[in-house]
C-alpha positions as CSV (number, residue, x, y, z in Angstrom):
1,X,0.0,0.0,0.0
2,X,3.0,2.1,1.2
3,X,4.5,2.0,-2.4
4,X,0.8,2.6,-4.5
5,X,0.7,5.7,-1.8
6,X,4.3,6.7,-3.4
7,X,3.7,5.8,-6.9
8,X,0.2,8.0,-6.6
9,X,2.1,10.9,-4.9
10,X,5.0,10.7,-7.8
11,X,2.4,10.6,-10.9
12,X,0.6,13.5,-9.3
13,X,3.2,15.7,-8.8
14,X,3.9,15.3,-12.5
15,X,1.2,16.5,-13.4
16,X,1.1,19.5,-11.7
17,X,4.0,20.6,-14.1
18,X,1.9,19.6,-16.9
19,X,0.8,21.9,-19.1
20,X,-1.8,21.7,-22.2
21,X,-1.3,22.0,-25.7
22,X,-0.3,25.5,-25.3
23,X,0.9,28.0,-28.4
24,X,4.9,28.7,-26.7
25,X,6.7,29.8,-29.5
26,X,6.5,33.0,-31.5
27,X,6.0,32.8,-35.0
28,X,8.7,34.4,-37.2
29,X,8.6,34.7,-41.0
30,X,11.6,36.3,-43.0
31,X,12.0,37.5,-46.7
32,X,15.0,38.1,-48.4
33,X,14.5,39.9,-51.3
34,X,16.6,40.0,-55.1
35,X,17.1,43.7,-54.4
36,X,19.2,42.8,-51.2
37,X,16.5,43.6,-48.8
38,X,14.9,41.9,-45.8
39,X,11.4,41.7,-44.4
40,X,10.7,40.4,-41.1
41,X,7.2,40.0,-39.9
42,X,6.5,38.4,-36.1
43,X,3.2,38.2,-34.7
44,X,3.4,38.6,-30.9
45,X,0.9,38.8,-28.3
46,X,0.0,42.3,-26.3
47,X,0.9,42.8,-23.9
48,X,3.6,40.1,-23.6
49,X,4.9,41.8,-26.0
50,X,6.1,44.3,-23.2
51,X,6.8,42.2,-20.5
52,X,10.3,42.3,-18.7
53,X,12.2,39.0,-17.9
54,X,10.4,38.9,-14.5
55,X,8.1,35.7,-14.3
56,X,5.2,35.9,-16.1
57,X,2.3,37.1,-14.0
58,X,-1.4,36.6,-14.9
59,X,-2.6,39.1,-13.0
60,X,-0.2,41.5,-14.3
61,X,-1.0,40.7,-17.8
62,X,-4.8,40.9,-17.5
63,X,-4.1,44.5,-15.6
64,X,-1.7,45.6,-18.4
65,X,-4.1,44.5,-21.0
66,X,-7.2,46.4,-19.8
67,X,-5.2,49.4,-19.6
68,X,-3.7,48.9,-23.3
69,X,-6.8,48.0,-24.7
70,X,-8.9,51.2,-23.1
71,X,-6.8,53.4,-25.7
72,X,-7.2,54.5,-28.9
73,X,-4.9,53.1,-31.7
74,X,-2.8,56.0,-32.2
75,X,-2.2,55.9,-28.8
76,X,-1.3,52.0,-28.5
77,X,1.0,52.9,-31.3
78,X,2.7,55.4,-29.1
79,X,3.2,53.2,-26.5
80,X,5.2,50.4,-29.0
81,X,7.1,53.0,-30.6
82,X,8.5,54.4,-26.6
83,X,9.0,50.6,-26.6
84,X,10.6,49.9,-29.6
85,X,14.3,49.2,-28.6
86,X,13.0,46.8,-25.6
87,X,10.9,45.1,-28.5
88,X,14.2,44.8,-31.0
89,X,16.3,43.0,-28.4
90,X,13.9,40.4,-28.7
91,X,15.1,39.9,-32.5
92,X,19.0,39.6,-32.2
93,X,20.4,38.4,-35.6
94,X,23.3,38.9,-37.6
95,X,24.9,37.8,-41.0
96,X,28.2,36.0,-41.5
97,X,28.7,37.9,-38.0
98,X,27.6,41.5,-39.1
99,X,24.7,42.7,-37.6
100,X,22.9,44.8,-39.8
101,X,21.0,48.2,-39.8
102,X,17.1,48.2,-38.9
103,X,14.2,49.9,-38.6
104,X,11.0,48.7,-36.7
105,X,7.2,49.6,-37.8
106,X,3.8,48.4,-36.0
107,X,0.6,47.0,-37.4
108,X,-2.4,45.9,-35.0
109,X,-4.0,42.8,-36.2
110,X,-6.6,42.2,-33.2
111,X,-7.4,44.2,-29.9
112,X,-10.3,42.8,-29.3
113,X,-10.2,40.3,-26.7
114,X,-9.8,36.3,-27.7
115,X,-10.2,34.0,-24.9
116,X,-6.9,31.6,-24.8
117,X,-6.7,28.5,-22.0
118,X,-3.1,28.4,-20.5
119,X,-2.8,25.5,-17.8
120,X,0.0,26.3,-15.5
121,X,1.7,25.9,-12.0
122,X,-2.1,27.2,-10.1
123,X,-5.6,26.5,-11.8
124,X,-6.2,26.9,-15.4
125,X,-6.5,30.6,-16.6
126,X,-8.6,32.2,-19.3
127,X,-6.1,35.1,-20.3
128,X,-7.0,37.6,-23.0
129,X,-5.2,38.1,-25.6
130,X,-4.3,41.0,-28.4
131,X,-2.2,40.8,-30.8
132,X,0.2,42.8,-32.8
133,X,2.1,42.3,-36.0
134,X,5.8,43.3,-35.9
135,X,7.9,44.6,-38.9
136,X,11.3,44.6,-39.4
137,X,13.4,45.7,-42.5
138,X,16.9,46.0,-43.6
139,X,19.7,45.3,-45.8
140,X,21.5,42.0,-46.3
141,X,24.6,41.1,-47.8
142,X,23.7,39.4,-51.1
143,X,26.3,36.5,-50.7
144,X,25.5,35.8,-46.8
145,X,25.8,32.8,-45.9
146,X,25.1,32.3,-42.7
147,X,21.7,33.6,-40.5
148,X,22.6,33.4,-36.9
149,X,19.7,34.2,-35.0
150,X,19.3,34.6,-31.0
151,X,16.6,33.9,-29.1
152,X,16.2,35.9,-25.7
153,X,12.6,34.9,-24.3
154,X,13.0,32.9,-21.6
155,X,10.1,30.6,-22.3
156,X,9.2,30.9,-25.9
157,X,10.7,29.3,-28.8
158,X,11.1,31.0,-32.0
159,X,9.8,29.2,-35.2
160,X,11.2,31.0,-37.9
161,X,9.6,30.3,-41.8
162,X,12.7,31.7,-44.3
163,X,11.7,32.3,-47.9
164,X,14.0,34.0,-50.9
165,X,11.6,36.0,-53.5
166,X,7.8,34.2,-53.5
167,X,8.7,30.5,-53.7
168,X,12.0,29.7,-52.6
169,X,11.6,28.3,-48.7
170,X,14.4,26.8,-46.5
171,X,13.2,23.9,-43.7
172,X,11.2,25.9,-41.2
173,X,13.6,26.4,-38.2
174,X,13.4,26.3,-34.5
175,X,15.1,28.1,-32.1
176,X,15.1,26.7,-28.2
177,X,14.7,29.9,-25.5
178,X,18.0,32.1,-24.5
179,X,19.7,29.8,-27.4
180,X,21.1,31.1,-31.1
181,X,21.3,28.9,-34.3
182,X,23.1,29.0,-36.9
183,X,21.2,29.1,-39.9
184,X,22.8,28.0,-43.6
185,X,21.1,29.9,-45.9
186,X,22.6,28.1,-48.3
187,X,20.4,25.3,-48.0
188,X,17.4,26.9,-50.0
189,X,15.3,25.8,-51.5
190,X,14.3,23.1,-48.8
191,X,15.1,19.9,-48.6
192,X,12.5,17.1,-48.2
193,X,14.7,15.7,-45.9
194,X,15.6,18.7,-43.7
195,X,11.6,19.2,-43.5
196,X,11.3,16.0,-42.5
197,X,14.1,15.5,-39.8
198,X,13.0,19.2,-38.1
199,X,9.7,18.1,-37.9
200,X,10.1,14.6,-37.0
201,X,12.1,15.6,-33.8
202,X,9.1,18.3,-32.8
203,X,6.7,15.3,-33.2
204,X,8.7,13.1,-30.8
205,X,9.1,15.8,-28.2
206,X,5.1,16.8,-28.3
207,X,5.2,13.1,-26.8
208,X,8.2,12.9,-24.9
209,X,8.7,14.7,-22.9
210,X,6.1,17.3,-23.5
211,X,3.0,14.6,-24.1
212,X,2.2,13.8,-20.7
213,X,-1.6,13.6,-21.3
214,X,-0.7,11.4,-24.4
215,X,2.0,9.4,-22.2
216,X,-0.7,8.2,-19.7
217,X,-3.8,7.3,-22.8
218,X,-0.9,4.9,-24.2
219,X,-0.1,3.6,-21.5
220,X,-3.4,2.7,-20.7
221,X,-3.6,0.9,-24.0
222,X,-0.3,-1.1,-22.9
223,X,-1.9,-2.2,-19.8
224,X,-5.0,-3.7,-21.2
225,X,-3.5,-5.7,-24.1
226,X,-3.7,-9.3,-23.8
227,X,-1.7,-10.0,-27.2
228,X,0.3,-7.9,-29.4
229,X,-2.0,-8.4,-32.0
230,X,-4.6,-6.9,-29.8
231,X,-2.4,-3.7,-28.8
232,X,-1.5,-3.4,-31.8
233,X,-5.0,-2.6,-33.5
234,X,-5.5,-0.4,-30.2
235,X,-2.8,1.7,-31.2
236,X,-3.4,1.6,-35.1
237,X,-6.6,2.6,-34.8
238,X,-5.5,5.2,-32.3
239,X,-3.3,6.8,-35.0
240,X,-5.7,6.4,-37.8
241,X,-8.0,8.6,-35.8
242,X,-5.6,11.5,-34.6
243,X,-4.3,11.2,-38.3
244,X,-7.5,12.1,-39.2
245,X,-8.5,15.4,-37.1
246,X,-4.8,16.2,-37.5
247,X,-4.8,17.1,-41.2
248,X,-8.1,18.2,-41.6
249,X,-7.1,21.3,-39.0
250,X,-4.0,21.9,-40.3
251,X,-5.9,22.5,-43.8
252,X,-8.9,24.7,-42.0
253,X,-11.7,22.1,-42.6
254,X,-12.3,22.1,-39.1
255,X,-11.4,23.6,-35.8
256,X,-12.4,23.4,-31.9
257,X,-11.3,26.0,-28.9
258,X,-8.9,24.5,-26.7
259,X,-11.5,24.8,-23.8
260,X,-13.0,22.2,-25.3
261,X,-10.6,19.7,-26.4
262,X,-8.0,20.0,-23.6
263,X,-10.5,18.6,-21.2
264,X,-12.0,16.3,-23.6
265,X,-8.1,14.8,-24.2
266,X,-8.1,14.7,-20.2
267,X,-11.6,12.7,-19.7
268,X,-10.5,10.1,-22.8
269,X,-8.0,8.8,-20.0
270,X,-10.0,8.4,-17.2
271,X,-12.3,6.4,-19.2
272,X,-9.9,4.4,-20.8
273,X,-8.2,3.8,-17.1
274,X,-11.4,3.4,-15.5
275,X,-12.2,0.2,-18.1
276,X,-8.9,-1.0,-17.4
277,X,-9.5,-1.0,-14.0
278,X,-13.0,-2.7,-14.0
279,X,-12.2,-5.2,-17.1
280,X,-9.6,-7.7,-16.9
281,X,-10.5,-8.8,-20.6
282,X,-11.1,-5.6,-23.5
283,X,-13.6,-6.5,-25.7
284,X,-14.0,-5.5,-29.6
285,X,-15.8,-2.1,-28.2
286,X,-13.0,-0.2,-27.3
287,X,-11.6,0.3,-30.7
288,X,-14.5,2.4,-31.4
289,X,-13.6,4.1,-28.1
290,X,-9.7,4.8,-28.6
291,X,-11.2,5.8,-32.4
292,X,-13.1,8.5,-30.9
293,X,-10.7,9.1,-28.7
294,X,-8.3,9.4,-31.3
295,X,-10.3,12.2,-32.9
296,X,-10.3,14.3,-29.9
297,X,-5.8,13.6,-29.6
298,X,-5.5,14.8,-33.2
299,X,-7.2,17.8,-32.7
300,X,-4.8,18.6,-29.9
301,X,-2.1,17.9,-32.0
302,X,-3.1,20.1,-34.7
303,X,-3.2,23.4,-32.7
304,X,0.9,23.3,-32.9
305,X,1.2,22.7,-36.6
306,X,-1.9,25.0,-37.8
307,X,-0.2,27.7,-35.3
308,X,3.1,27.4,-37.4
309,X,1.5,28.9,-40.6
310,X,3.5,26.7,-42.6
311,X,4.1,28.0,-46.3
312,X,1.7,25.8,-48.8
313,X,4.3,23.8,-50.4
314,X,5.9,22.8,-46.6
315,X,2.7,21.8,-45.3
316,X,1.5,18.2,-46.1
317,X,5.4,16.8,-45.7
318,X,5.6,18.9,-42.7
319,X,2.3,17.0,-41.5
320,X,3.2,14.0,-42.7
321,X,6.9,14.3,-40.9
322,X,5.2,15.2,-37.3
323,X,2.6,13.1,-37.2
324,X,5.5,10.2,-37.6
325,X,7.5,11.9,-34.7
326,X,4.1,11.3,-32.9
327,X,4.3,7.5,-33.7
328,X,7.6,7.0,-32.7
329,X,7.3,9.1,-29.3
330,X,4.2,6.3,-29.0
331,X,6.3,3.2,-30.2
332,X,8.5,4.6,-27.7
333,X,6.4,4.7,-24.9
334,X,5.1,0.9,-25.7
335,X,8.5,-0.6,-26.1
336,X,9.7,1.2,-22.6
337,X,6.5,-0.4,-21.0
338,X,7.1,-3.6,-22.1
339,X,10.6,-3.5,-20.9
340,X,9.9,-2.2,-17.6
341,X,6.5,-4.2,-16.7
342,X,5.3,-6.3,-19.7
343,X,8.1,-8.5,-20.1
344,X,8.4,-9.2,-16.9
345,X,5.0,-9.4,-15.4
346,X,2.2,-9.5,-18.0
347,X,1.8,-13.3,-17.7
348,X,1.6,-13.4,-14.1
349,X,-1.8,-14.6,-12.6
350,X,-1.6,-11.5,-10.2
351,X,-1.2,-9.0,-13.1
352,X,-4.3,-7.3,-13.5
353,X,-5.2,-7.2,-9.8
354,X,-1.7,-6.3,-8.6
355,X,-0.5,-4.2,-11.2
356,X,-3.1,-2.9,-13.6
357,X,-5.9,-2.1,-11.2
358,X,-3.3,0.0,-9.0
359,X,-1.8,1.6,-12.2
360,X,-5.3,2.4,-14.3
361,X,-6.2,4.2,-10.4
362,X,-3.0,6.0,-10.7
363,X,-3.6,6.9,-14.1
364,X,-7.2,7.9,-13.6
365,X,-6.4,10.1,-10.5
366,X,-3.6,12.5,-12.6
367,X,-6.2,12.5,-15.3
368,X,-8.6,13.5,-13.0
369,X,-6.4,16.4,-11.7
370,X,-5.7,17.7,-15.7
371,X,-9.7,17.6,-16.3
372,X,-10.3,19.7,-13.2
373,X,-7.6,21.7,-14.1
374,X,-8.4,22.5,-17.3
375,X,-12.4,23.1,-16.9
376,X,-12.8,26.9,-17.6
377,X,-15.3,27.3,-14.6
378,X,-12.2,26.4,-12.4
C-alpha cells in the first residue's frame, strides 16, 4: 500500500508541471529579397509583448491588457514606438557575424479580446489576448551565408519560416529559449529531408517529454492488451484517428477552442483507465472508443502545426513528418512499458489485480487532476 501511496504521490506531482497543448513559441517569417532587402514580420501577443524578464504574471498581464486596450490606436502605437528598442532586443540576428541596420514599424492585427486556455503551475486561466504584428526591414549582404539568429525569451521558442523572392523556402527552423542557431542559408530551396528530420524531432518531443496527457492514454492501451495483435490494433486505430482530425485542422476544414478539447483529451484517459481497472479482458468495443478518442488527440495535436502557418508547399510533408514523430514518441512509450512491466509481469496470474488495477487508479487520479484543471469554470 505504502509503495501505491508513493507511486500515486510521484504521478501527481507530475502532473502538476503539466501543461496543455499551449501555443509557446512566437511565429517568425523572413524574406530576403533579389534587391538585397529583408522583411521580417513576427506576430506577438500584447501585452507580452512588453513584458520584462520577471516571471510571467497573470494578474499582471490581464491588468496591463485592460489598460492597453482602453486606448485609442494612435495611442497603442505610441506606446510600442516608446518601446521599440526593448521590442528589437527580442530579434537579435546577424549575417556571416555582421549585424545589420534596422528599422521597426507596428501594425495591429486584433485588440479585441480572444479567450486563450493556459494551464499552469495554479488552476487553469482564461487570459486575454491582443495581438500585434511586428515589422522589421533591412539590408543583407547578397552572398551571406550564414543567418545566426538569437533567441532571448526565456520561455518561448522561436519558429522561424525563411523564404528568398515568392517561392523559394528553407526547412522551417526552430530556435530553443535564451539559445542562437546558426542558420545556412545556403540550404534553400528546402530539402525534403531537412523538412522531415526538423519536424520529425518536434513530433517526438510533443510526446516525450512534452505529451504527458498522451504518455498516460498509451499507456493505458499497454496495460489492457492481452496479445500484441490486440495492442496493436488499439494503437493503429488510435493513429488512424488523430491522423484524421490532424490534417483536416491543419488544412482549415475544421477547428475546436482548446477549452474544449483539452478537457476532452483529459476525460478520454479516465475512461480508458477506469475500463482498465474494472475489465480484466477488453472486448472488440474499445476500438471504437480509442477511435473517438483518437479524434479528440488529433485535434490537440493540430493546434501546434496549424499555429506554425507553414508555407503551402511545406505543409502536407511537414504534417506527414510530425505526425511520424508522434508515432515514434508512442512506439517509444510501448516498447519502454514492455521492458519495464510487460516483459516481466504481464503473464503473471496476479497481473491485473496487482499491477493494472493500482496503475489504471494511478492513471485515472492525474487524469482526474488535468480535467479539473483544465475546466474553464475552475
Amino acid at each position: 500500500m505504502k509503495k501505491i501511496l508513493i507511486l500515486f504521490l510521484l504521478f501527481f506531482f507530475l502532473s502538476i508541471n503539466t501543461y496543455a497543448h499551449k501555443i509557446n513559441f512566437v511565429n517568425i517569417k523572413i524574406n530576403f529579397k533579389p534587391d538585397g532587402t529583408f522583411h521580417i514580420t513576427a506576430l506577438l501577443h500584447i501585452p507580452h509583448l512588453l513584458s520584462t524578464t520577471e516571471p510571467f504574471n497573470f494578474k499582471k498581464y490581464n491588468d496591463k491588457y485592460e489598460e492597453l486596450i482602453a486606448i485609442s490606436n494612435e495611442q497603442f502605437i505610441e506606446v510600442l514606438k516608446k518601446n521599440k528598442l526593448k521590442i528589437l532586443n527580442k530579434f537579435n540576428f546577424s549575417f556571416d557575424g555582421n549585424i545589420p541596420e534596422k528599422t521597426i514599424t507596428f501594425k495591429l492585427k486584433d485588440r479585441k479580446p480572444i479567450e486563450l486556455l493556459f494551464v499552469g503551475h495554479e488552476k487553469s486561466y482564461h487570459v486575454k489576448e491582443a495581438f500585434c504584428q511586428i515589422n522589421i526591414t533591412g539590408k543583407y549582404p547578397l552572398f551571406t551565408k550564414i543567418l545566426t539568429w538569437e533567441n532571448h525569451w526565456k520561455n518561448k521558442k522561436h519558429f522561424i519560416n525563411i523564404a528568398m523572392g515568392e517561392k523559394i523556402h528553407l526547412a522551417p527552423q526552430f530556435v530553443e529559449p535564451e539559445n542562437k542557431k546558426d542558420i545556412l542559408l545556403k540550404n534553400l530551396p528546402a530539402s525534403t529531408w531537412d523538412v522531415f528530420k526538423e519536424f520529425t524531432f518536434q513530433g517526438f518531443i510533443h510526446i516525450i517529454p512534452k505529451g504527458f496527457d498522451h504518455i498516460l492514454f498509451v499507456l493505458c492501451l499497454f496495460l489492457s492488451f492481452i496479445t500484441w495483435p490486440s495492442l496493436l490494433k488499439q494503437v493503429t486505430t488510435f493513429t488512424i484517428a488523430h491522423s484524421i482530425t490532424l490534417g483536416l485542422c491543419v488544412y482549415g476544414l475544421i477547428s475546436l477552442p482548446a477549452t474544449i478539447i483539452e478537457p476532452l483529451i483529459a476525460l478520454s484517459i479516465i475512461v480508458i483507465a477506469i475500463e482498465n481497472y474494472v475489465k480484466k479482458e477488453i472486448g472488440h468495443s474499445r476500438l471504437y472508443i480509442v477511435f473517438g478518442f483518437g479524434l479528440m488527440h488529433g485535434l490537440g495535436f493540430a493546434g501546434v502545426i496549424k499555429e506554425m502557418q507553414l508555407p503551402a508547399d511545406l505543409r502536407l510533408s511537414s504534417l506527414f513528418s510530425f505526425n511520424i514523430g508522434v508515432e515514434l514518441g508512442q512506439i517509444t512509450v510501448i516498447l519502454t512499458a514492455w521492458l519495464l512491466i510487460g516483459a516481466w509481469f504481464r503473464k503473471k496470474d496476479w497481473y491485473h489485480s496487482k499491477l493494472v488495477k493500482p496503475t489504471s487508479f494511478i492513471i485515472a487520479a492525474c487524469a482526474t487532476y488535468l480535467l479539473v484543471d483544465r475546466l474553464p469554470i475552475f
